[in-house]
C-alpha positions as CSV (number, residue, x, y, z in Angstrom):
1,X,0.0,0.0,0.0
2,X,1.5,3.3,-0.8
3,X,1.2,6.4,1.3
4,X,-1.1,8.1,-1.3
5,X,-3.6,4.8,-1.6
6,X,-3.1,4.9,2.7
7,X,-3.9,8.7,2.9
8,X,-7.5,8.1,1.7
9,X,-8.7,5.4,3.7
10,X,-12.0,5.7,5.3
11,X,-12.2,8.2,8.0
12,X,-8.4,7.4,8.5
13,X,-6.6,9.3,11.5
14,X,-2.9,10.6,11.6
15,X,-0.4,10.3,13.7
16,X,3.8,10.3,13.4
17,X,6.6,8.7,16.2
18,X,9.9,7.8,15.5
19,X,9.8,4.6,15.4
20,X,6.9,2.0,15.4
21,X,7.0,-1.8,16.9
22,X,4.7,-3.9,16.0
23,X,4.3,-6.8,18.7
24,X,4.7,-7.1,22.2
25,X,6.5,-10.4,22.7
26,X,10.5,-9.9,23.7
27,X,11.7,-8.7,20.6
28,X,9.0,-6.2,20.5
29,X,9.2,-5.2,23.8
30,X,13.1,-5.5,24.3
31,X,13.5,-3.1,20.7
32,X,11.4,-0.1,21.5
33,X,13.0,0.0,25.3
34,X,16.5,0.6,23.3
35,X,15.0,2.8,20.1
36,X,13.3,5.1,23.2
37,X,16.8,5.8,23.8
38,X,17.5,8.0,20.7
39,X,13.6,8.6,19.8
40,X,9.6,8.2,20.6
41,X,8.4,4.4,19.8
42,X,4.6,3.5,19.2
43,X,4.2,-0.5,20.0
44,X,0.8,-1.8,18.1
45,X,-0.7,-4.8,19.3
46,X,-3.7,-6.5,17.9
47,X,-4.9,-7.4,21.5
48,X,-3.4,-7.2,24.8
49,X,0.1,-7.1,25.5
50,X,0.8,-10.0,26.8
51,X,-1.2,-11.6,24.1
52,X,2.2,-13.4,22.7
53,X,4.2,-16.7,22.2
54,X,7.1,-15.4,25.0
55,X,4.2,-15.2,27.4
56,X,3.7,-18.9,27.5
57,X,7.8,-19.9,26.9
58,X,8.2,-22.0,29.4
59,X,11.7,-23.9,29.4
60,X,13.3,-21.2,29.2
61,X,16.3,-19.0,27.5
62,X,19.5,-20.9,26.0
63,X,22.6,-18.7,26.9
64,X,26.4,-20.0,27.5
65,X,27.0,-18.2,30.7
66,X,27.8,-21.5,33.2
67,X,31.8,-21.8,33.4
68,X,31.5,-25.2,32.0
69,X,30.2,-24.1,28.6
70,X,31.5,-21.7,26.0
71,X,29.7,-20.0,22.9
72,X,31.7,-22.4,20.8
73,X,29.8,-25.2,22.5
74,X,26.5,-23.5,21.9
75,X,27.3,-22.5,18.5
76,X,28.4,-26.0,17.7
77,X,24.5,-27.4,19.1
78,X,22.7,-25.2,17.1
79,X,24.4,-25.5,13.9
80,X,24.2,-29.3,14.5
81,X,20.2,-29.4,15.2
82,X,20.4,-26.9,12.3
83,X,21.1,-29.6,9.5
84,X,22.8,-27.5,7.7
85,X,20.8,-24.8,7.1
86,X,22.5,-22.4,9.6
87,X,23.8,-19.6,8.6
88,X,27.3,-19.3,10.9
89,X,27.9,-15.6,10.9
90,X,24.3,-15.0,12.7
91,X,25.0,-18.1,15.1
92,X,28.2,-16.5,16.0
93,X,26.2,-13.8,16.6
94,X,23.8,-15.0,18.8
95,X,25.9,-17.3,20.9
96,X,28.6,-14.5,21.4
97,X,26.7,-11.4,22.3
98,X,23.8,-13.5,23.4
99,X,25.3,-13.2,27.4
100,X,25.5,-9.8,27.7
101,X,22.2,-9.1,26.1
102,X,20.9,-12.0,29.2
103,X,23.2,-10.1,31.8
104,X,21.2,-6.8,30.6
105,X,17.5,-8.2,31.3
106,X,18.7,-9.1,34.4
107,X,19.5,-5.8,35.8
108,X,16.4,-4.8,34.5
109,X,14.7,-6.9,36.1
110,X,14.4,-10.5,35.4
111,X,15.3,-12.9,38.1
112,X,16.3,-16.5,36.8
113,X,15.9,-19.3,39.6
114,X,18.7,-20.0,41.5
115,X,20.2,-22.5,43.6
116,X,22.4,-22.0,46.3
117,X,22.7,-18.1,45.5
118,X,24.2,-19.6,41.5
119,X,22.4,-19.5,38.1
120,X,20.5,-22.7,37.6
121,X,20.8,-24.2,34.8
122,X,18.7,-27.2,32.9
123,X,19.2,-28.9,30.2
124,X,17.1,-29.6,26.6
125,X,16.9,-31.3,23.1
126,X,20.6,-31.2,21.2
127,X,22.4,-29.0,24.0
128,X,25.7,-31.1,25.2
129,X,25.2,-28.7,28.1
130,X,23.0,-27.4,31.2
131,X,23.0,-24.1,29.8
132,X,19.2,-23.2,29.5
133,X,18.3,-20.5,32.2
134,X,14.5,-20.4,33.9
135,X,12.2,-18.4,36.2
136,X,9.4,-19.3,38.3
137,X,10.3,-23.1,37.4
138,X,8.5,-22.8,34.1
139,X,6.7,-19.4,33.7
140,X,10.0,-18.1,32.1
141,X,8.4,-16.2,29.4
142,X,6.2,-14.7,31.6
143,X,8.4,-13.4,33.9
144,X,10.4,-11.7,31.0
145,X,7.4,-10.2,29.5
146,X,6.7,-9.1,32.9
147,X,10.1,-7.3,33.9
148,X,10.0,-5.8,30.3
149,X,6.2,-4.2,30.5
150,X,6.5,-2.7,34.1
151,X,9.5,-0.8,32.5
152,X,8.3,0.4,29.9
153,X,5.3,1.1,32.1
154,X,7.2,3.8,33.3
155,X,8.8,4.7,30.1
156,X,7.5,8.5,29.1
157,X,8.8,8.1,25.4
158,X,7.2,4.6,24.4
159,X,3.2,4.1,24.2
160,X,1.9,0.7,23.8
161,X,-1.6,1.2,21.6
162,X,-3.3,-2.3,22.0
163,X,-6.2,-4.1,20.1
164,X,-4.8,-1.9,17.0
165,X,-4.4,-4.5,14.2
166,X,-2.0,-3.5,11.3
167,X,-3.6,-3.7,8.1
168,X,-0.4,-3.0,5.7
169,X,2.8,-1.8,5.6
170,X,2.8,2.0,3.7
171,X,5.4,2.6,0.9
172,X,6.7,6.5,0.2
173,X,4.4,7.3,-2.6
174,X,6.7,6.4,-6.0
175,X,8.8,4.1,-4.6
176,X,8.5,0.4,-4.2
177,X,10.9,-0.7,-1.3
178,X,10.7,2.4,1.3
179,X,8.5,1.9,4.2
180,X,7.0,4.8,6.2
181,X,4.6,3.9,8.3
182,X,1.7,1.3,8.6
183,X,-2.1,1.7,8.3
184,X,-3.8,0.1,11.5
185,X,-7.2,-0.7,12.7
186,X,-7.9,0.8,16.5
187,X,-10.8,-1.8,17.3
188,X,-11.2,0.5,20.3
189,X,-12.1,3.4,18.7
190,X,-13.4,1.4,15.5
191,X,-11.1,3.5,13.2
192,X,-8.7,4.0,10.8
193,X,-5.5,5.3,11.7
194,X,-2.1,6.1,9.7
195,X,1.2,5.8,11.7
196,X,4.1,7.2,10.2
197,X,7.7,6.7,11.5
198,X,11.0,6.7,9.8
199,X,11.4,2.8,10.4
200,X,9.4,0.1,11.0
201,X,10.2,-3.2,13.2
202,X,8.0,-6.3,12.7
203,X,8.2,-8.2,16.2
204,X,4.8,-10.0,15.3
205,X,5.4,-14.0,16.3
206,X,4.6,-17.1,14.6
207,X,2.2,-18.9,12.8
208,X,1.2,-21.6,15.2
209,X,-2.3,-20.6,14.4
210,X,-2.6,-22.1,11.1
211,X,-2.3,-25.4,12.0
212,X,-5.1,-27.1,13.8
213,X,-3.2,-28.3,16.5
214,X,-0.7,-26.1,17.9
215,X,1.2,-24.8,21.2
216,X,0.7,-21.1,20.3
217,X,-2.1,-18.8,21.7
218,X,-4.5,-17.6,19.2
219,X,-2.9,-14.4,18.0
220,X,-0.6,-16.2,16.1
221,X,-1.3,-16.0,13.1
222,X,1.7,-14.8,10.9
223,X,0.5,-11.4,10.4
224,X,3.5,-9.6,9.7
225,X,5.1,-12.4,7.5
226,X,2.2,-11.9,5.3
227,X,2.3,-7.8,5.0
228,X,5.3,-7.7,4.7
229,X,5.0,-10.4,1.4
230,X,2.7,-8.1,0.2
231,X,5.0,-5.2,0.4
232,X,7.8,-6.8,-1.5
233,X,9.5,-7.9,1.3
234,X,11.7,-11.5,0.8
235,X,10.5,-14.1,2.6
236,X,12.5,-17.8,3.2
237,X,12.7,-20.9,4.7
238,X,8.9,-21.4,5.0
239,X,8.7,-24.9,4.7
240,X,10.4,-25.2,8.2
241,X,8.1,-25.0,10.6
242,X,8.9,-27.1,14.1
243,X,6.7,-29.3,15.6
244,X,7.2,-29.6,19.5
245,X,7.0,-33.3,20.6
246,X,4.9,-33.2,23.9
247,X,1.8,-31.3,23.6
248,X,-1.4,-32.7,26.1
249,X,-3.1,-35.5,24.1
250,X,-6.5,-33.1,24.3
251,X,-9.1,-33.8,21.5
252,X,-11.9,-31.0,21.4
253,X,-10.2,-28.9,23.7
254,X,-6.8,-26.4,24.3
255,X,-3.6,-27.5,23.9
256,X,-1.2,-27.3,26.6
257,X,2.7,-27.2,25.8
258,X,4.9,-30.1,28.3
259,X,8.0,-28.5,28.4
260,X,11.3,-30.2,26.8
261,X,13.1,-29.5,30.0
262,X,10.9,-31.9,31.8
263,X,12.5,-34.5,29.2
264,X,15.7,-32.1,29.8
265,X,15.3,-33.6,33.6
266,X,15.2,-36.6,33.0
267,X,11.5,-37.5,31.7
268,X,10.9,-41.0,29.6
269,X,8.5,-41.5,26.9
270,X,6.4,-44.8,26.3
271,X,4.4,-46.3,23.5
272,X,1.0,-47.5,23.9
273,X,2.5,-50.9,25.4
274,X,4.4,-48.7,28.1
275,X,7.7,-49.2,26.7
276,X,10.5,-46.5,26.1
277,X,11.3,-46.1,22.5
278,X,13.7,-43.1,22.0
279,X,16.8,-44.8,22.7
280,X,16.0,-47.1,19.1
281,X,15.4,-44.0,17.2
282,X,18.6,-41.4,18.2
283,X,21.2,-41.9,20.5
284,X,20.3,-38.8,22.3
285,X,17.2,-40.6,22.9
286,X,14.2,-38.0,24.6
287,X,16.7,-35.6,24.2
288,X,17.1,-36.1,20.5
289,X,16.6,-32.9,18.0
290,X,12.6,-32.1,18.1
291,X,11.8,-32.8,14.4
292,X,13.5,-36.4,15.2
293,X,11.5,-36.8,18.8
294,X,8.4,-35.8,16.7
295,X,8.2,-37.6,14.2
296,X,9.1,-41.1,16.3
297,X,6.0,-40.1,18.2
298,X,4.0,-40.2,14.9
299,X,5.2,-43.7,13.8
300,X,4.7,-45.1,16.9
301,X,1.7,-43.5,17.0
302,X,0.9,-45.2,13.7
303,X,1.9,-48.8,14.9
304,X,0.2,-48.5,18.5
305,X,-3.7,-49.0,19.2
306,X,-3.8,-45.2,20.8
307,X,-3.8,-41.8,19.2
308,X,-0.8,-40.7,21.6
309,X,2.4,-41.6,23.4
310,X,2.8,-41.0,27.2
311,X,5.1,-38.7,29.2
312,X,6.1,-40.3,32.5
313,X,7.9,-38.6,34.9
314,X,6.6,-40.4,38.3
315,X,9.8,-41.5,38.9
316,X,10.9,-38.5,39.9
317,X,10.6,-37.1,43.5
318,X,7.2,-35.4,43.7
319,X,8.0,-32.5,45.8
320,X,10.4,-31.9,42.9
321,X,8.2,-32.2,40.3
322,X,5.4,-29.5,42.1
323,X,8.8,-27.0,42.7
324,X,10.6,-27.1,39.2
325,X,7.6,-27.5,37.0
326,X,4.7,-25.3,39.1
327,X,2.7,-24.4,35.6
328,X,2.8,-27.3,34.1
329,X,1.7,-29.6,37.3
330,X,-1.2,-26.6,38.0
331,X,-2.7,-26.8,34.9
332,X,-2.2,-30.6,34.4
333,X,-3.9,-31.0,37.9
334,X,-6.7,-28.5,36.7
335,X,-7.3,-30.7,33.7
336,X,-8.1,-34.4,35.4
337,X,-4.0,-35.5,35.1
338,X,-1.7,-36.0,38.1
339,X,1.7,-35.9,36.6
340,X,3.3,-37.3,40.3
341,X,1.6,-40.4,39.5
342,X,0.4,-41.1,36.2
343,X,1.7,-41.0,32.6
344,X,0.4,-38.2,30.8
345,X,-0.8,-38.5,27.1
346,X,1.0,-36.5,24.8
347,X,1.2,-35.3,21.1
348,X,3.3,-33.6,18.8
349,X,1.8,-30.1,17.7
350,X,2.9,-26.8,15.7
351,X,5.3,-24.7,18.1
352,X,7.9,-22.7,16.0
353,X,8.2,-20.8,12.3
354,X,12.2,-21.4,11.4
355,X,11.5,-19.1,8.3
356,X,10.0,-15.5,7.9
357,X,11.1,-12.1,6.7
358,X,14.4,-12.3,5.6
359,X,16.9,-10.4,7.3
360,X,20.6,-9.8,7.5
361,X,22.7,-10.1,10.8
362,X,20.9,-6.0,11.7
363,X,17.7,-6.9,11.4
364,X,17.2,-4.8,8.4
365,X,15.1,-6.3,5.3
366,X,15.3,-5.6,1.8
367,X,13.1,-3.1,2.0
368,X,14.1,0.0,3.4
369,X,13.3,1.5,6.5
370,X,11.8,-2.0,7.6
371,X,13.3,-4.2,10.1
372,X,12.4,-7.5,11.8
373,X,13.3,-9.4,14.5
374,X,11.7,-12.8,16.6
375,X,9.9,-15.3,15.8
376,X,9.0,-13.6,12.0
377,X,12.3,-12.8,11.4
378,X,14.8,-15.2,9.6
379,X,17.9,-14.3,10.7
380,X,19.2,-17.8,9.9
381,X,20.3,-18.4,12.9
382,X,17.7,-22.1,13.1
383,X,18.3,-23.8,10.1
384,X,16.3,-25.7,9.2
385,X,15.3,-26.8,13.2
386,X,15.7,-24.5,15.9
387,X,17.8,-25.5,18.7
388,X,15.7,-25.8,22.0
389,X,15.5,-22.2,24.0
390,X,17.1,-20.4,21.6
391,X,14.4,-18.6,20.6
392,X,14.5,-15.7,23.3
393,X,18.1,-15.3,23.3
394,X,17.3,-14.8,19.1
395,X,15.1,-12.2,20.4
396,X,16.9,-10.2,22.5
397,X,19.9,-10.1,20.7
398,X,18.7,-8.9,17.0
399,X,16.2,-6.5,18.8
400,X,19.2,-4.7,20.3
401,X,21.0,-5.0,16.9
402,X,18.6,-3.3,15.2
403,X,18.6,-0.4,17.6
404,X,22.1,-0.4,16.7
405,X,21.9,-0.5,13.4
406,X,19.4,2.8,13.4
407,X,21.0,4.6,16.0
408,X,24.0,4.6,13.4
409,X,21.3,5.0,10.4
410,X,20.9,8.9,9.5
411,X,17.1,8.7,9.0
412,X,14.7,11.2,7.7
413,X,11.2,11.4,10.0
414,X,9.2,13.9,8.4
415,X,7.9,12.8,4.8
416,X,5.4,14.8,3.8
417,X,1.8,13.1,3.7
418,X,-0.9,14.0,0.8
419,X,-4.8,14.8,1.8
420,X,-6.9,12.3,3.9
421,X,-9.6,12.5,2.1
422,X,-11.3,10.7,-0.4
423,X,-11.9,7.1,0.7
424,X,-10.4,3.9,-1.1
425,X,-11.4,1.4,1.6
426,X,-14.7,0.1,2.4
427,X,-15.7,1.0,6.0
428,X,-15.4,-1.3,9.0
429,X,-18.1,-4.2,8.5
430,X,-19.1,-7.8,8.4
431,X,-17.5,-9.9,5.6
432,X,-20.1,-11.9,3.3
433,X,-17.8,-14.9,3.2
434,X,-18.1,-18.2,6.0
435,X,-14.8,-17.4,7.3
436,X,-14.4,-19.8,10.6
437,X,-15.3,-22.3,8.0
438,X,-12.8,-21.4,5.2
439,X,-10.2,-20.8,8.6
440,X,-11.2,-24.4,10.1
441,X,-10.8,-26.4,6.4
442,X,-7.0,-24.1,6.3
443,X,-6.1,-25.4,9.8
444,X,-7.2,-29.3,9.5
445,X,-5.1,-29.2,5.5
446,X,-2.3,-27.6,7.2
447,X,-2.1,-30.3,9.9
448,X,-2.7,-33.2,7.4
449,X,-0.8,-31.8,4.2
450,X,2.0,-29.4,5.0
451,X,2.6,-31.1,9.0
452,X,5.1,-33.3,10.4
453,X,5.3,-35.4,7.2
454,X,4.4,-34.2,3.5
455,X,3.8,-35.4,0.2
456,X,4.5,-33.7,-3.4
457,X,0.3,-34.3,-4.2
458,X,-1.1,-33.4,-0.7
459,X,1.4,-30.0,-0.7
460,X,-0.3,-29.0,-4.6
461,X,-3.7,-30.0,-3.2
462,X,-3.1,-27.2,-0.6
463,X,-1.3,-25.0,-3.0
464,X,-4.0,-25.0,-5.5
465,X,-7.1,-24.5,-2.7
466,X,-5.1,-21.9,-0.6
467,X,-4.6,-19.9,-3.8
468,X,-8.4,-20.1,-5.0
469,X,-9.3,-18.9,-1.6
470,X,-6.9,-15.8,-1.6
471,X,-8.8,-14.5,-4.7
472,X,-11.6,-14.3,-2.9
473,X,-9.8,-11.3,-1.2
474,X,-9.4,-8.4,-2.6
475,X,-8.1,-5.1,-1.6
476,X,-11.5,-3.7,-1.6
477,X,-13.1,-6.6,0.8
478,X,-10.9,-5.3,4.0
479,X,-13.8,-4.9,6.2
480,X,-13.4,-6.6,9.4
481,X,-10.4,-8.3,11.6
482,X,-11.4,-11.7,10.8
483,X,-11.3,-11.8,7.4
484,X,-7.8,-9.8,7.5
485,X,-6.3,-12.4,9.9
486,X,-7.7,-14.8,7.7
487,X,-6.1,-13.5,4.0
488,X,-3.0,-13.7,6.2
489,X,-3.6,-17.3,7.5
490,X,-4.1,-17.9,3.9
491,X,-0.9,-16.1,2.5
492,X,1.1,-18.1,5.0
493,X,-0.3,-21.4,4.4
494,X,0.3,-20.7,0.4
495,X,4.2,-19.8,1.1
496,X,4.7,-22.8,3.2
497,X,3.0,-24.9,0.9
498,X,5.0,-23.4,-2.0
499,X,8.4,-23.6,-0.6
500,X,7.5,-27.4,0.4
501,X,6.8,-28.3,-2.6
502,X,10.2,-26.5,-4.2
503,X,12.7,-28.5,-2.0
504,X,12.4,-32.1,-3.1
505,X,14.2,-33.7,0.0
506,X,13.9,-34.2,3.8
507,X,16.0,-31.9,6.3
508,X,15.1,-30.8,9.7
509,X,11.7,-30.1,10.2
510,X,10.6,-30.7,6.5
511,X,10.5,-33.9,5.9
512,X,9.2,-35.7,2.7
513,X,7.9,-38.9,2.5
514,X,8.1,-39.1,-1.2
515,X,11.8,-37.6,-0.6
516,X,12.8,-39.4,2.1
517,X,16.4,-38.2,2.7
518,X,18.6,-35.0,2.8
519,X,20.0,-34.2,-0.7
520,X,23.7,-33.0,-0.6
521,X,22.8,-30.3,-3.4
522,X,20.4,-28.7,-1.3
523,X,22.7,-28.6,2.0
524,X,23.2,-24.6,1.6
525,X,20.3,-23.8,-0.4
526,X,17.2,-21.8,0.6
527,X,14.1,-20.7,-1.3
528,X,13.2,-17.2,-1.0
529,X,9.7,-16.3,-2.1
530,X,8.7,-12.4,-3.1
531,X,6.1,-10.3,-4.8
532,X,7.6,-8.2,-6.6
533,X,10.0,-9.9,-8.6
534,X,9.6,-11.4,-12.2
535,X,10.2,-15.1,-11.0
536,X,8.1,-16.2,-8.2
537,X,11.4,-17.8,-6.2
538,X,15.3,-17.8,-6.3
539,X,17.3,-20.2,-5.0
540,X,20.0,-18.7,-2.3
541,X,23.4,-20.2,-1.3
């Protein structure tokens, strides 16, 4: 959307900061706390604030800060769980300045658990170390979000503007790769509004929500991936998308995420006969990389006579168990299951987007003026399977980096905007299309054609429905929330299904049953999808 085609929306407001953040998870939260050090920062939110995956990260935030480990350890883990795919500048990256970004949340605020006055540390899937850091036991993502909101609580130069859902991304009226600003929805106030800043960072999450069964909360839904796709931004690696292993076995009703640090401690999974089958399938047995722990679960899924494996954990010591995991007992407690004393049922489910808006090692995208960072960003840094609890430390560290990178970035803030006044988009309404049912039928072929194992004719089967649906879309249809959140849904589900289908091989998360094994030519190769260019892909090395 250009400024111009922005400028005439229906009853549209204006309004200009520095700098806008879209998201509230802690990338969001962690960027606009460092770009309020040089400049005002708007943070939009399509619901509440802490309405994001960090909110529910339980296990914790991977960091090389015990004297028995070294960033060369970590970088080695996560370039192994990778399969490849890393890319070993940003790993560097992350593992390097990853401790001091960690020492920094904790003076402002965070407070890891300790034992014994030290850092404790447990351990996950693929580390070779105890080097995952937790609070509250297992509410660690809430207790970031927390420290990082009561800040900027206090923070006169940042305003968080929630249930405002971003619509588009705005170009500078004759160009086709400058950002300045994003048209939003204020549900609130049932409005239009322009926001205009001299850079934009996507902090938006993952895309948990277009599968059917999946670990993320409901506003996960990929939005920013898909704006900024129809920007002209490059997007990559969307066929890996992780699938964590444990998940509560709970047909009809919410998923519940079972840590992997409760496997990290120790945890054993059984079949449907009761025995333990890990150790047969990796020699890092429950500890194994997720896309290998998850996929185990399916076949023995597939040869049991039960639609789930079990956790078990009751040989643990039970006041242990009600100490280290408090959330995860509560809630199991609350829903019939008594994790002291009986197996728990367990399936794998959609937990983690490896690809997104491609970025360099700053954050900053190929368009200008936008950056991204989190959970939509692709830094490179997973691969092609994210290392366990690396996710925050991602966040933290590429949110500062792109504060560095604009701090050092002579910007211009003030273009100047044409009249608001004729209107080019309908008014705020009800769509005439069924869209829970067109959103349900997306979610179930997501989970059955582009899931934990995919075919070449189930993939085009998606490929071919999700792009009939999209035309049903058009610019001049953007009347309610729903029906935006669903084009996006739809847009997502069309890039994963298209990269899918591109690389003809299995690696990480992506795995092919018609293309059962890694292909050497494809070790360094990603697909990046975009808009605006004449071919609808390129193949990157």
């Amino acid at each position: 959307m250009t400024l111009n085609q922005a400028a005439k929306a229906k009853n549209a407001n204006y309004s200009k900061s520095d700098f806008i953040v879209i998201g509230t998870g802690i990338a969001g939260l962690y960027a606009a706390l460092n770009l309020s050090k040089i400049g005002s920062v708007t943070v939009l939110t399509k619901r509440h604030t802490e309405d994001s995956n960090t909110q529910y990260a339980q296990g914790g935030i991977a960091v090389s800060l015990d004297k028995d480990d070294s960033w060369e350890l970590h970088m080695k883990d996560t370039i192994e769980a990778g399969a490849g795919l890393c890319n070993s500048r940003a790993v560097e990256i992350l593992v390097k300045e990853g401790p001091e970004q960690v020492r920094n949340l904790m003076k402002l605020g965070t407070e890891f658990d300790r034992v014994g006055g030290k850092l404790d540390f447990t351990k996950e899937g693929a580390h070779s170390k105890r080097r995952i850091l937790h609070a509250g036991g297992d509410a660690t993502g809430k207790r970031i979000r927390e420290s990082l909101t009561n800040l900027i609580d206090k923070h006169g130069n940042i305003e968080i503007k929630e249930e405002n859902f971003v619509v588009d991304l705005i170009l500078k009226n004759g160009s086709n790769d400058r950002i300045v600003g994003v048209l939003v929805w204020d549900n609130r106030a049932k409005e239009y509004e322009i926001h205009q800043a001299s850079a934009v960072v996507l902090a938006s999450g993952g895309c948990g929500q277009v599968y059917e069964n999946t670990t993320n909360p409901d506003v996960a839904t990929c939005d920013g991936v898909a704006i900024a796709y129809r920007a002209g931004a490059e997007i990559t690696d969307m066929e890996f998308v992780q699938f964590h292993p444990t998940t509560l076995y709970n047909p009809g009703g919410l998923s519940f995420l079972i840590s992997e640090s409760v496997r990290g401690e120790g945890a054993i999974l059984r079949n449907s006969s009761g025995k333990r089958f890990m150790p047969s399938y990796h020699k890092l047995a429950e500890l194994a990389p997720r896309d290998v722990v998850a996929r185990a679960i399916l076949n023995e899924i597939a040869h049991g006579d039960k639609p789930y494996v079990w956790i078990d954990v009751t040989h643990f010591d039970p006041d242990y168990i009600v100490h280290r995991f408090p959330t995860i007992f509560t809630t199991l407690k609350d829903r019939g299951f008594d994790m002291r004393k009986e197996w728990i049922p367990v399936v794998p489910a959609a937990h983690y987007m490896m690809g997104g808006v491609k970025t360099d090692t700053f954050g900053r995208t190929n368009l200008e003026n936008l950056y991204a960072c989190g959970e939509v960003a692709c830094t490179g840094v997973h691969g092609a399977n994210r290392l366990a609890s690396n996710s925050l430390l991602e966040g933290l560290v590429f949110a500062h980096r792109i504060y560095q990178a604009i701090k050092a970035k002579k910007v211009r803030r003030n273009y100047k905007i044409d009249d608001l006044v004729t209107p080019s988009i309908k008014p705020y309404g009800v769509s005439s299309l069924n869209l829970e049912s067109i959103r349900e039928k997306l979610r179930k072929k997501m989970m059955n054609q582009a899931g934990i194992k995919r075919n070449e004719k189930g993939l085009k089967d998606l490929l071919d429905w999700s792009q009939k649906k999209l035309e049903l879309f058009s610019d001049t249809e953007y009347v309610d929330e729903n029906l935006w959140e669903l084009k996006n849904m739809l847009t997502i589900g069309n890039l994963c299904a298209k990269s899918a289908i591109l690389r003809k091989e299995s690696r990480g998360a992506h795995f092919r049953i018609d293309h059962p094994h890694p292909n050497k030519e494809w070790v360094h190769t990603h697909i990046v999808l975009t808009k605006n260019k004449d071919e609808e892909y390129v193949l990157e090395q």
